[in-house]
C-alpha positions, 0 to 999 in steps of 0.5 A: 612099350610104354608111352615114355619108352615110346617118346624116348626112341622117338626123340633120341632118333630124331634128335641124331638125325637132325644133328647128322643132316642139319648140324642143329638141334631140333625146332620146336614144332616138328618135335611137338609133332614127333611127340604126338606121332609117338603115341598116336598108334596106341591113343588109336589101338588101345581104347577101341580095343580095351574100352570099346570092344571094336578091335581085337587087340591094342596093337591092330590097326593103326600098329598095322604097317599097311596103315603106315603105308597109306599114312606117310604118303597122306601126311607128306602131302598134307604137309606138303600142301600146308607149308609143314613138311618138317612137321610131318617128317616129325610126325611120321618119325614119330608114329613108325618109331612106335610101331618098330619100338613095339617089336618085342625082344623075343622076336629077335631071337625067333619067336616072330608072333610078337611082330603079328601085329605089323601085319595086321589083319593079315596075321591074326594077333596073339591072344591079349591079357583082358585090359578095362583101359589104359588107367587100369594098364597102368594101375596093375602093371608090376612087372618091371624087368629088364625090358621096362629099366631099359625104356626109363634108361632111354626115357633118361638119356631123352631127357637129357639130350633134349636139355642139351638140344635147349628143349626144343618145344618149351618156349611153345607152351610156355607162350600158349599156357601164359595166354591161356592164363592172361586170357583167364585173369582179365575175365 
């Protein structure tokens, strides 16, 4: 799945479980923490295995669900311990809907080699097209079946229901890039 993919089933999840537990849309700090969540598996994966050769592939070791495991109690302490359990739950909802959002369709109908990569280094993973890094995956990708309409659709349906959420997350940067500039200006 695509970085955009991945922020959608992320935000789309978090969003209806916030709505269903606490009758409110999403703060801002937990989905700013969702959305890094959401990406944190392949900002790991993908370049120390395209760019520097250390991983067998781009969905190993941070998409393995033994890390996972180590990683929810980790995180929910930290968060715990740092005042920010709602910051962590984003996080975690985030980074386990990638690795669930990462299971390919075909392995809803038996072909479960496409999951390999939950029990990495367990299960070896399926053999990798060769990658020279994320730029080039995105510069040479020209497939765009079903699979990859389907993640604008719901990179779409995410866009929207963050607007009618009152874009939790945008008052942060706004505030941050505003001092960043004031800050720049007076120099």
């Amino acid at each position: 799945m695509w970085p955009w993919g991945h922020l959608a089933v992320a935000y789309l999840s978090y969003s209806v479980a916030v709505h269903r537990q606490f009758d409110r849309p999403p703060r801002a700090v937990p989905v700013m923490a969702l959305a890094v969540g959401s990406q944190t598996p392949d900002l790991i994966d993908k370049p120390l295995a395209w760019n520097f050769g250390v991983l067998p592939g781009g969905r190993t070791l941070a998409h393995s669900l033994f890390v996972a495991a180590l990683l929810v109690p980790t995180v929910l302490v930290a968060a715990d311990r740092l005042g920010g359990r709602t910051v962590g739950v984003g996080f975690l909802l985030g980074y386990c809907s990638h690795l669930l959002a990462d299971i390919p369709p075909t392995v809803f109908s038996g072909n479960l080699a496409g999951g390999a990569y939950l029990l990495w280094p367990i299960l070896e993973q399926p053999p990798e097209h060769p990658v020279a890094g994320i730029l080039d995956a995105i510069l040479h990708y020209y497939e765009l079946g079903a699979y990859e309409w389907v993640q604008f659709g719901l990179f779409a349906a995410a866009i929207l229901v963050w607007y009618l959420d009152e874009t939790p997350g945008t008052g942060i940067v706004r505030t941050t890039l505003e001092r960043r500039l004031n800050v720049g200006s007076r120099s």
